[in-house]
VOSE-93797 format. One record per atom (N, C-alpha, C): residue number from 1; x, y, z; residue in three letters; atom name; chain. Coordinates in steps of 0.02 Angstrom, whole numbers, plus 50000, padded with zeros to 5 digits. Example, Ala and Ser with C-alpha at 12.3 -4.5 7.8 and 13.67 -1.06 7.14 Angstrom:
2
<node num="1" east="50660" north="49716" up="50390" residuo="ALA" atomo="N" cadena="A"/>
<node num="1" east="50615" north="49775" up="50390" residuo="ALA" atomo="CA" cadena="A"/>
<node num="1" east="50660" north="49835" up="50390" residuo="ALA" atomo="C" cadena="A"/>
<node num="2" east="50642" north="49888" up="50354" residuo="SER" atomo="N" cadena="A"/>
<node num="2" east="50684" north="49947" up="50357" residuo="SER" atomo="CA" cadena="A"/>
<node num="2" east="50645" north="50002" up="50394" residuo="SER" atomo="C" cadena="A"/>
***
This chain:
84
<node num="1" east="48473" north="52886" up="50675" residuo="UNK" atomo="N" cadena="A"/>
<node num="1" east="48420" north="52838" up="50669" residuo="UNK" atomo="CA" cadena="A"/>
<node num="1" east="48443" north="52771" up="50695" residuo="UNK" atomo="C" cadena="A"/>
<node num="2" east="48408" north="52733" up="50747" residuo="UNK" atomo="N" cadena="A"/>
<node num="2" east="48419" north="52673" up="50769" residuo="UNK" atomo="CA" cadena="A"/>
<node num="2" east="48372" north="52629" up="50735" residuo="UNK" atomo="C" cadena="A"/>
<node num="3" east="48404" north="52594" up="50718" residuo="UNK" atomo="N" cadena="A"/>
<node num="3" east="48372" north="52507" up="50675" residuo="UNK" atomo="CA" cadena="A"/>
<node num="3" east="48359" north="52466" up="50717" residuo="UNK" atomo="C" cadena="A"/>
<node num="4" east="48300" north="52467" up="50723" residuo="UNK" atomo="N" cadena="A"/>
<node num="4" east="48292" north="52387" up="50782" residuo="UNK" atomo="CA" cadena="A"/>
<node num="4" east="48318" north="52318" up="50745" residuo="UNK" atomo="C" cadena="A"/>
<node num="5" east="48343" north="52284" up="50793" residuo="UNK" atomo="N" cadena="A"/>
<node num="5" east="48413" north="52231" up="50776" residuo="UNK" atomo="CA" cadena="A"/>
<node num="5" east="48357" north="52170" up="50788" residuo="UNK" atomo="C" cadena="A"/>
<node num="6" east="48346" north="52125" up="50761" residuo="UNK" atomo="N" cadena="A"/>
<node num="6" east="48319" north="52068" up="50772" residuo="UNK" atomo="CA" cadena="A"/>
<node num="6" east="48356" north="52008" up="50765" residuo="UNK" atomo="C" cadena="A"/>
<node num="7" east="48366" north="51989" up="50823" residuo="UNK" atomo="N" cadena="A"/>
<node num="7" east="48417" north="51937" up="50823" residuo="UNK" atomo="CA" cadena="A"/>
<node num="7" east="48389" north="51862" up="50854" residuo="UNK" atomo="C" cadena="A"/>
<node num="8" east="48311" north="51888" up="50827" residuo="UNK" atomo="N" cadena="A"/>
<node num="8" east="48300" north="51790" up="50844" residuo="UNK" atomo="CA" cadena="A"/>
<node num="8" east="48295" north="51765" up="50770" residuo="UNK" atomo="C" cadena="A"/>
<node num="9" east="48309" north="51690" up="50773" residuo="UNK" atomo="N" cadena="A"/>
<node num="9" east="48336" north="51664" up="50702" residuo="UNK" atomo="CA" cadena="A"/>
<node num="9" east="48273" north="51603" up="50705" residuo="UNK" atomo="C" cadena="A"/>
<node num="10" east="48248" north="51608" up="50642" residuo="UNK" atomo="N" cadena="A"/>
<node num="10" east="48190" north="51575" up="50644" residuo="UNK" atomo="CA" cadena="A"/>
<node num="10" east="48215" north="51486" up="50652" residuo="UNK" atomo="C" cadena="A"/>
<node num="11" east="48170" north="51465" up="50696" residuo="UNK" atomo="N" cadena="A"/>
<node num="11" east="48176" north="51373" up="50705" residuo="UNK" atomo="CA" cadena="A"/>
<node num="11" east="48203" north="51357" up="50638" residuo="UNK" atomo="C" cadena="A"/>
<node num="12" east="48170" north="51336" up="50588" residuo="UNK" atomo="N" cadena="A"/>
<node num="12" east="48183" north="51308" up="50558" residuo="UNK" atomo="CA" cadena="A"/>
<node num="12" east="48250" north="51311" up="50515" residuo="UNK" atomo="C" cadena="A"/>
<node num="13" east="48250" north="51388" up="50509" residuo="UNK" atomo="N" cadena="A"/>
<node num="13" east="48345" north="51395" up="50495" residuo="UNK" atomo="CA" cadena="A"/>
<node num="13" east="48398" north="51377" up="50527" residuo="UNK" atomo="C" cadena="A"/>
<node num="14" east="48375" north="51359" up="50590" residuo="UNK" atomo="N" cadena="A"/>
<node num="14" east="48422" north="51329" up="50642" residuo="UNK" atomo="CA" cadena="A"/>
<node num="14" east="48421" north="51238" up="50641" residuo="UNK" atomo="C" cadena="A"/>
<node num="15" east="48381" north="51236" up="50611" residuo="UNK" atomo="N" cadena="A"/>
<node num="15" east="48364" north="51151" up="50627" residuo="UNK" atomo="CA" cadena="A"/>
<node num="15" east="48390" north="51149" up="50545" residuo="UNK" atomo="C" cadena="A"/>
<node num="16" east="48394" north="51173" up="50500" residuo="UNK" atomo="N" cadena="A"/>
<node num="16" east="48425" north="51173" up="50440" residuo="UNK" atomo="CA" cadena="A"/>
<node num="16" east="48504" north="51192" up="50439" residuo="UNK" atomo="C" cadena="A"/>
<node num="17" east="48524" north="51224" up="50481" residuo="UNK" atomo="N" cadena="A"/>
<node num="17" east="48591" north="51218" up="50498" residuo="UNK" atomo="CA" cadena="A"/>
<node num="17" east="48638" north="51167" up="50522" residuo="UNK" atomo="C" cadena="A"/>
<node num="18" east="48592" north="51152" up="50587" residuo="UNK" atomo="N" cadena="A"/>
<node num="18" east="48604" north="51099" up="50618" residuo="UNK" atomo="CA" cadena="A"/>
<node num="18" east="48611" north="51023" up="50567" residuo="UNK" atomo="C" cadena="A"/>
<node num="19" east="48575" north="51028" up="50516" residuo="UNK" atomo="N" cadena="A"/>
<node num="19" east="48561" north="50951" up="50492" residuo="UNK" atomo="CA" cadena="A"/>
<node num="19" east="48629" north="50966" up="50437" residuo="UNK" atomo="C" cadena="A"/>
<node num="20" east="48633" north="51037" up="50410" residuo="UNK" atomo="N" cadena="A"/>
<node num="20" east="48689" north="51029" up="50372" residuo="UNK" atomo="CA" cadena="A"/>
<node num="20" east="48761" north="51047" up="50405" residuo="UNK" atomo="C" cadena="A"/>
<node num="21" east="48761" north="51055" up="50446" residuo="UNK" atomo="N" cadena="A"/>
<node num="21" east="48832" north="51032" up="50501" residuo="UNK" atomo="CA" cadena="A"/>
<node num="21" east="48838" north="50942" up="50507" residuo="UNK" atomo="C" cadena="A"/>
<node num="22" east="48767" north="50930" up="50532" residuo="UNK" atomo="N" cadena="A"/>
<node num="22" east="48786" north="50843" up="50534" residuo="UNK" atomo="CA" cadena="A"/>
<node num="22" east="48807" north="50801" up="50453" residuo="UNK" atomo="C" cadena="A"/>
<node num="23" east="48777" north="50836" up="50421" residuo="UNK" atomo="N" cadena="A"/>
<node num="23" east="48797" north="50817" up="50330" residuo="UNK" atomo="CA" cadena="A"/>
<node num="23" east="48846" north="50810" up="50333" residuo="UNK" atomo="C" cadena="A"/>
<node num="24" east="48881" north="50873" up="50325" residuo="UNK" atomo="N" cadena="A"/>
<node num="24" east="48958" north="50919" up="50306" residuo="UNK" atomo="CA" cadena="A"/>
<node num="24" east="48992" north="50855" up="50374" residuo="UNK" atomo="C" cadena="A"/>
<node num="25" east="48986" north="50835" up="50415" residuo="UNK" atomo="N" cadena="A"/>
<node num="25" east="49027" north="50794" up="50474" residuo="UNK" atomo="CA" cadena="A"/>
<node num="25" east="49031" north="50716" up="50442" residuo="UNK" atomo="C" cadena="A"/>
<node num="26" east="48981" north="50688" up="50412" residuo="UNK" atomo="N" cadena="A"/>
<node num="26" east="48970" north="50631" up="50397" residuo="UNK" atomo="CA" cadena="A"/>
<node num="26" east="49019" north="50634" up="50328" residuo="UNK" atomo="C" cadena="A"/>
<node num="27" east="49013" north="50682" up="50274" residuo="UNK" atomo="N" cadena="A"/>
<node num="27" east="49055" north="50669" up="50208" residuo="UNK" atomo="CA" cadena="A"/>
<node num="27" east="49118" north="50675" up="50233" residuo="UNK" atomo="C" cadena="A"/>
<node num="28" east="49135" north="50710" up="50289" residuo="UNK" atomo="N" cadena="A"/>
<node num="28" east="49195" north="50734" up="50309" residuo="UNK" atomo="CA" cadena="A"/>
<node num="28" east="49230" north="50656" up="50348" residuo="UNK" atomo="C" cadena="A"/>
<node num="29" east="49182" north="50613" up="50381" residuo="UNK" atomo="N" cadena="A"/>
<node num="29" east="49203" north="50570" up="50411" residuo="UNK" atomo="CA" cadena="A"/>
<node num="29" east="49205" north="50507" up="50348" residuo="UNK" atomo="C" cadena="A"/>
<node num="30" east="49161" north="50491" up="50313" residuo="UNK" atomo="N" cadena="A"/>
<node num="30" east="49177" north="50472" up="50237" residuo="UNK" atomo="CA" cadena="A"/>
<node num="30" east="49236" north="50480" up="50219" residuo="UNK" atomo="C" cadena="A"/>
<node num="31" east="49243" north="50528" up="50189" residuo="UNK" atomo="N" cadena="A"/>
<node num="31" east="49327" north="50547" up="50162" residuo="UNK" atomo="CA" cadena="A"/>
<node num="31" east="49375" north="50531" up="50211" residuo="UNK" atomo="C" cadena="A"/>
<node num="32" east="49379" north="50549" up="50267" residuo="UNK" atomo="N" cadena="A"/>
<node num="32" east="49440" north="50504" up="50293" residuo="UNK" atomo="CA" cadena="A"/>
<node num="32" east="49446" north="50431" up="50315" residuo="UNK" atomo="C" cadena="A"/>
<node num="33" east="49402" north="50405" up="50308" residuo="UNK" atomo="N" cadena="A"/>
<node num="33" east="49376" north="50335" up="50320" residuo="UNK" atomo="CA" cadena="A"/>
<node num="33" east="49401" north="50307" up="50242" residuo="UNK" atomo="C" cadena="A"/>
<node num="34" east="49384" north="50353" up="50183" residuo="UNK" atomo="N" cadena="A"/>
<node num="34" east="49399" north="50299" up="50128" residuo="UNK" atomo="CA" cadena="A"/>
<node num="34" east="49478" north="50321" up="50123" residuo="UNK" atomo="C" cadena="A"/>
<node num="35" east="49518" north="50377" up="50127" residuo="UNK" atomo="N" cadena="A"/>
<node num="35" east="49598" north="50385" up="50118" residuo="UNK" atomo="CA" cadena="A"/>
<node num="35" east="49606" north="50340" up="50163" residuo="UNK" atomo="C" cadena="A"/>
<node num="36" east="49600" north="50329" up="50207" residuo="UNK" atomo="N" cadena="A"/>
<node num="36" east="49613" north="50270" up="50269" residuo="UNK" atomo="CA" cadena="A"/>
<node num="36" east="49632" north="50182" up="50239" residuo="UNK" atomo="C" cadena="A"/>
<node num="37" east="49575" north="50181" up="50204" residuo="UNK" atomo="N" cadena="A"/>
<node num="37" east="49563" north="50105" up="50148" residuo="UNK" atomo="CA" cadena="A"/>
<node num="37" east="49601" north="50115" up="50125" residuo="UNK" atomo="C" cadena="A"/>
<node num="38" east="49593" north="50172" up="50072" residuo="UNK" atomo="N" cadena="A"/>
<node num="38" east="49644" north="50159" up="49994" residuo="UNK" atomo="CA" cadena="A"/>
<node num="38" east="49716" north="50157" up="50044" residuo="UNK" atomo="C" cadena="A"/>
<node num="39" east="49745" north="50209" up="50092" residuo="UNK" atomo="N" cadena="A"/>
<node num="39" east="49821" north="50183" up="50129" residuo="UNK" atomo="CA" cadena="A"/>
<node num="39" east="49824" north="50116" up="50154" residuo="UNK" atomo="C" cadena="A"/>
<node num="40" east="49780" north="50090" up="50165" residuo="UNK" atomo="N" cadena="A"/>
<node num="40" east="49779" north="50015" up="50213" residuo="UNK" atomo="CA" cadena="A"/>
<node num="40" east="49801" north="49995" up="50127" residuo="UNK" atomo="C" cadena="A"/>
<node num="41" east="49725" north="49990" up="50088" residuo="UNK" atomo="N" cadena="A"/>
<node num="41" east="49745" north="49943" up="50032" residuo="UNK" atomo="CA" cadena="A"/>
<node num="41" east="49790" north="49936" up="49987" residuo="UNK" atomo="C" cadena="A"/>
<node num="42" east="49849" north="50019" up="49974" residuo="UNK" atomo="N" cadena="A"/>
<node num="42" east="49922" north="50013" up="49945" residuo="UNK" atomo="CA" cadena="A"/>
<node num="42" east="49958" north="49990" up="50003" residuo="UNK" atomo="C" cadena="A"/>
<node num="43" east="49955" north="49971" up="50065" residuo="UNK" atomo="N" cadena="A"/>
<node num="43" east="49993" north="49941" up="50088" residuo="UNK" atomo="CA" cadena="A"/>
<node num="43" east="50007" north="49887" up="50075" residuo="UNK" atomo="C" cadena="A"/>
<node num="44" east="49960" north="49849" up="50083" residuo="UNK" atomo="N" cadena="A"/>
<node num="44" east="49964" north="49793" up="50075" residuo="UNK" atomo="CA" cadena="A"/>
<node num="44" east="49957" north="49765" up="50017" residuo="UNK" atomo="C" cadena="A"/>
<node num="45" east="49941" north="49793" up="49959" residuo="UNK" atomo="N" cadena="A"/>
<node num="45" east="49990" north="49767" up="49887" residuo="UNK" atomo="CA" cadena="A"/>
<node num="45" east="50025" north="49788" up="49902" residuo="UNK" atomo="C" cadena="A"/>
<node num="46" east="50088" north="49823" up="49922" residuo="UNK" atomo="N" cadena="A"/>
<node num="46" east="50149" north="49847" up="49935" residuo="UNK" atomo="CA" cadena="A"/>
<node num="46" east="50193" north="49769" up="49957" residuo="UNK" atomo="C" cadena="A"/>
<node num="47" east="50168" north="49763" up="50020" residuo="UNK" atomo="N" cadena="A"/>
<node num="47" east="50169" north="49704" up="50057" residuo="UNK" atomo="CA" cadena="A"/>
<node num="47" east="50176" north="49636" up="50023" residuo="UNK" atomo="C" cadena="A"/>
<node num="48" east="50118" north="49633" up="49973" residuo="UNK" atomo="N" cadena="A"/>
<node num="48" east="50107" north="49566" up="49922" residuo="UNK" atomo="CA" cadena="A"/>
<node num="48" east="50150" north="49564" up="49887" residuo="UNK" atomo="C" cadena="A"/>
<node num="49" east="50177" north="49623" up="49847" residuo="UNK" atomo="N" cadena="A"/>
<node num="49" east="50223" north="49618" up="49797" residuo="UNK" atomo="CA" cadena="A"/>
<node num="49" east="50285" north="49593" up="49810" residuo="UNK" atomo="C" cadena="A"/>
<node num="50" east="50306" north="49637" up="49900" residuo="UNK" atomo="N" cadena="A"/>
<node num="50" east="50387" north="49585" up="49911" residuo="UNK" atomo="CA" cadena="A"/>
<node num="50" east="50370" north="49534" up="49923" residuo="UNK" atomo="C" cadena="A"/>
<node num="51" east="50335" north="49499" up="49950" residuo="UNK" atomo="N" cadena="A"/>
<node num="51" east="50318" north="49441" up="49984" residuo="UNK" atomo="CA" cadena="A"/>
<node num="51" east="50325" north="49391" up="49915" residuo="UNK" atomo="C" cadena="A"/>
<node num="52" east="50296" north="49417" up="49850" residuo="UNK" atomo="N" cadena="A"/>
<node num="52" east="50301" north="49389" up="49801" residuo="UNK" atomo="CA" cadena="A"/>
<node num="52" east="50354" north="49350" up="49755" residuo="UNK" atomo="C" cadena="A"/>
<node num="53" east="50389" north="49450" up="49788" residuo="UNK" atomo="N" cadena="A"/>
<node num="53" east="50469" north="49424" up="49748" residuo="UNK" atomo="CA" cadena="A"/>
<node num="53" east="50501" north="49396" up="49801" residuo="UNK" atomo="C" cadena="A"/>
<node num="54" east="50526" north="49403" up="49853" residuo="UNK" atomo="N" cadena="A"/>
<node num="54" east="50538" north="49341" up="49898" residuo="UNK" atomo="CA" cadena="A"/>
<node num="54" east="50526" north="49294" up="49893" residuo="UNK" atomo="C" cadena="A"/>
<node num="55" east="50473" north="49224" up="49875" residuo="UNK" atomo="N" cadena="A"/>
<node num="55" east="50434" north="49183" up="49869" residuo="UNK" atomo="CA" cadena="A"/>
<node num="55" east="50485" north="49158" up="49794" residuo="UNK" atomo="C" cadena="A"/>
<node num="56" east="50465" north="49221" up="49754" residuo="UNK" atomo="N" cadena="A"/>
<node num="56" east="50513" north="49196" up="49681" residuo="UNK" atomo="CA" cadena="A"/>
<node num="56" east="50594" north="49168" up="49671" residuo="UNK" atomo="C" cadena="A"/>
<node num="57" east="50627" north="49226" up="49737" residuo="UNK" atomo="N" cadena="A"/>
<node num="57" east="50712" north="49223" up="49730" residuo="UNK" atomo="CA" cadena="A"/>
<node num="57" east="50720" north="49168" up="49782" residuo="UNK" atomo="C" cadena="A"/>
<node num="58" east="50681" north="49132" up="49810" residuo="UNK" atomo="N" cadena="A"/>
<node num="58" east="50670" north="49095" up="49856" residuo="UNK" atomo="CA" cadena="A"/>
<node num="58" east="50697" north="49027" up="49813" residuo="UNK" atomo="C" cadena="A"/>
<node num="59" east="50616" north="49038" up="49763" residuo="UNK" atomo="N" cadena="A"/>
<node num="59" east="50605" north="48957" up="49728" residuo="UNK" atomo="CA" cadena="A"/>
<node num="59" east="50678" north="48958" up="49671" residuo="UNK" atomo="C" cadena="A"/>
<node num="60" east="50706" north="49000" up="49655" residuo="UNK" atomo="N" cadena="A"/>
<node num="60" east="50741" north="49009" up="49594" residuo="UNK" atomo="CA" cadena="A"/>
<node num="60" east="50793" north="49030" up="49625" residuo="UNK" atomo="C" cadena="A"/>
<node num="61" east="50815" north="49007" up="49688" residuo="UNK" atomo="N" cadena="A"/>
<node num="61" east="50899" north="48998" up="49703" residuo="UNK" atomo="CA" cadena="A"/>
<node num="61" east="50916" north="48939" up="49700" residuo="UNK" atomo="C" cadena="A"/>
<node num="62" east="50971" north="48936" up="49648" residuo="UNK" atomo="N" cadena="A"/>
<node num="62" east="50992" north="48881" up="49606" residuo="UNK" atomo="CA" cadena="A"/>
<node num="62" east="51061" north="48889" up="49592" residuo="UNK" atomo="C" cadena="A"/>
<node num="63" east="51125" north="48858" up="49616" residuo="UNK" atomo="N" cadena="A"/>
<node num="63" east="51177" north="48879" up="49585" residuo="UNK" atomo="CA" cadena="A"/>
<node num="63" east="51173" north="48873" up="49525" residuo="UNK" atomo="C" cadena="A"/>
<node num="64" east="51217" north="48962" up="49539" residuo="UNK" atomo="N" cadena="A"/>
<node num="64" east="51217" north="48988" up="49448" residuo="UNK" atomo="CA" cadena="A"/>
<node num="64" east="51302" north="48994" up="49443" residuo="UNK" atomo="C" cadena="A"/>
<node num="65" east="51313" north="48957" up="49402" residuo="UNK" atomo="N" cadena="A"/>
<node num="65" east="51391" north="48973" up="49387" residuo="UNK" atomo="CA" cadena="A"/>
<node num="65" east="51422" north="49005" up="49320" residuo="UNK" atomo="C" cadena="A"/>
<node num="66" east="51450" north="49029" up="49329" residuo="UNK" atomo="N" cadena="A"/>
<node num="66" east="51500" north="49062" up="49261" residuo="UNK" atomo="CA" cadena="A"/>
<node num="66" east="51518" north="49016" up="49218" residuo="UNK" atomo="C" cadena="A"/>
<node num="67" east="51513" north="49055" up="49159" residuo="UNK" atomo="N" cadena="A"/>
<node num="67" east="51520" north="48980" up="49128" residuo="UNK" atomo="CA" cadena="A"/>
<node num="67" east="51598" north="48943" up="49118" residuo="UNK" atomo="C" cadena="A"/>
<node num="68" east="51652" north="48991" up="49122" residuo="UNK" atomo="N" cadena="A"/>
<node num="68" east="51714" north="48973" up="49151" residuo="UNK" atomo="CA" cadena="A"/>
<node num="68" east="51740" north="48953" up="49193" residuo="UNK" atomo="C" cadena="A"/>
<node num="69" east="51693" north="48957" up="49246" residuo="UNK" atomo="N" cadena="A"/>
<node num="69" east="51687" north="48938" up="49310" residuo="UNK" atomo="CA" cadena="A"/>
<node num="69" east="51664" north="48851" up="49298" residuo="UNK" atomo="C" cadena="A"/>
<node num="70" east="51626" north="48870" up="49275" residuo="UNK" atomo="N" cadena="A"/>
<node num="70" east="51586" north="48787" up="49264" residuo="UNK" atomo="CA" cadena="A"/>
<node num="70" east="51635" north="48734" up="49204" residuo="UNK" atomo="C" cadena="A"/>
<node num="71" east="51673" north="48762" up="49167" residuo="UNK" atomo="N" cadena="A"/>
<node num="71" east="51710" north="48732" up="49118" residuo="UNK" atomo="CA" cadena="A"/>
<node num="71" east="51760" north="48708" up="49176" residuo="UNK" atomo="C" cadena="A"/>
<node num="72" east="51773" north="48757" up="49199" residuo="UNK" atomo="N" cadena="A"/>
<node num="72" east="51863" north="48751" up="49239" residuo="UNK" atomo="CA" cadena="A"/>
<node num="72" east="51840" north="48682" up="49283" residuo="UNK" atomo="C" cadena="A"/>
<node num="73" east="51795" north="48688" up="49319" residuo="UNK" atomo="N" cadena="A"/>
<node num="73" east="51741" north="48637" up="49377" residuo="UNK" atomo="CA" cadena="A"/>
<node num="73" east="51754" north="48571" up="49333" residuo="UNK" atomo="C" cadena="A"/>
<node num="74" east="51726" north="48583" up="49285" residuo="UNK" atomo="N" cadena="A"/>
<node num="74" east="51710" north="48517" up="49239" residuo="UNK" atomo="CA" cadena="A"/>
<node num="74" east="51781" north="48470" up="49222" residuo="UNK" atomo="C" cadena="A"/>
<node num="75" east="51822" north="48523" up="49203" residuo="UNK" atomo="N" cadena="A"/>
<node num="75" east="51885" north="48511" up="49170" residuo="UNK" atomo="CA" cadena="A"/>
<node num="75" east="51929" north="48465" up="49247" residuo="UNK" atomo="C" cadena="A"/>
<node num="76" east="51907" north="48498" up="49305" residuo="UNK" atomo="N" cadena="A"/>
<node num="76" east="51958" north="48445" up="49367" residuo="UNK" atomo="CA" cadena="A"/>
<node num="76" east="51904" north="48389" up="49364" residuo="UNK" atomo="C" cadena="A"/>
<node num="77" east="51854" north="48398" up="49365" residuo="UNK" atomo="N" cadena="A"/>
<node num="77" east="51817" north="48327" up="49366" residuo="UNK" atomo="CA" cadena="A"/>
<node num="77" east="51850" north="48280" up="49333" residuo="UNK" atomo="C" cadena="A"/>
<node num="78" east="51863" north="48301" up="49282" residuo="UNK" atomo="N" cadena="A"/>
<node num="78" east="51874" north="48243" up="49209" residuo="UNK" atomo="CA" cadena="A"/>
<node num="78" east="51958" north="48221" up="49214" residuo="UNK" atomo="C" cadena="A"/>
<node num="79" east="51999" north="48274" up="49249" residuo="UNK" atomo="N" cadena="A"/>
<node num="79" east="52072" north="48268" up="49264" residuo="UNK" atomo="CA" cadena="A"/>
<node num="79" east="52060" north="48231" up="49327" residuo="UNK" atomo="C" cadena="A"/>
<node num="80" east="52026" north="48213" up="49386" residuo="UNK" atomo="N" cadena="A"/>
<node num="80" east="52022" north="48171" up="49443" residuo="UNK" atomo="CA" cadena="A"/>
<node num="80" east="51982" north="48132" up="49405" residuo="UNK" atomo="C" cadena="A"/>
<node num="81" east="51943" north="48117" up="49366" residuo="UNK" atomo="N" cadena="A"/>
<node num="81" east="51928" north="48042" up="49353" residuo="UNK" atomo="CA" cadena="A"/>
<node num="81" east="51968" north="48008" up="49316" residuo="UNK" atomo="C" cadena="A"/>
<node num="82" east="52006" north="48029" up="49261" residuo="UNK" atomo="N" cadena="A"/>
<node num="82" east="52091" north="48016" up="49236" residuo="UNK" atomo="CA" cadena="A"/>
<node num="82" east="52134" north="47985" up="49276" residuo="UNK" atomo="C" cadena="A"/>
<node num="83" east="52140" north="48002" up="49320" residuo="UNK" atomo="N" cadena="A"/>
<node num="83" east="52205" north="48003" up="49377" residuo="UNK" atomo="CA" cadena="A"/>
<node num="83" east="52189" north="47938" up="49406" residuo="UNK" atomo="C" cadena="A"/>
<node num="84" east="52116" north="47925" up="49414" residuo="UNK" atomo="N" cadena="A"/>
<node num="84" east="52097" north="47865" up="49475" residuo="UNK" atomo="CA" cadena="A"/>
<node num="84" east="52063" north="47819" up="49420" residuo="UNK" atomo="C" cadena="A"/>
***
């Protein structure tokens, strides 16, 4: 027994395909458009944060001395102002 094969596909299932191919393309271009942002936008807090701490070790380099260091310092001061 042969089955006649009908292989025309009605318009409108085709024009309903078609519109959900362009859907399925648009969420698809969506989604990589927003991973795109959110990578741009951890970059650049990435970016802000050294820039930050840079900016900080910047303002807050200050000789820092030991405090034995700073006694011993102190102690020739006071032995050269003695002397002279």
């Amino acid at each position: 027994m042969h089955f006649p094969i009908d292989s025309h596909i009605p318009t409108s299932v085709v024009l309903i395909l078609v519109f959900l191919a362009l859907l399925w393309g648009v969420i698809v271009a969506c989604y990589i458009a927003d991973v795109a942002w959110a990578v741009c936008f951890a970059q650049n807090a990435i970016n802000s944060m050294k820039e930050t701490e840079l900016r900080r070790q910047a303002v807050s380099r200050r000789p820092v001395f030991i405090i034995g260091e700073h006694k011993t310092r102190h102690e020739n001061v006071e032995r050269l102002i003695r002397t002279v």
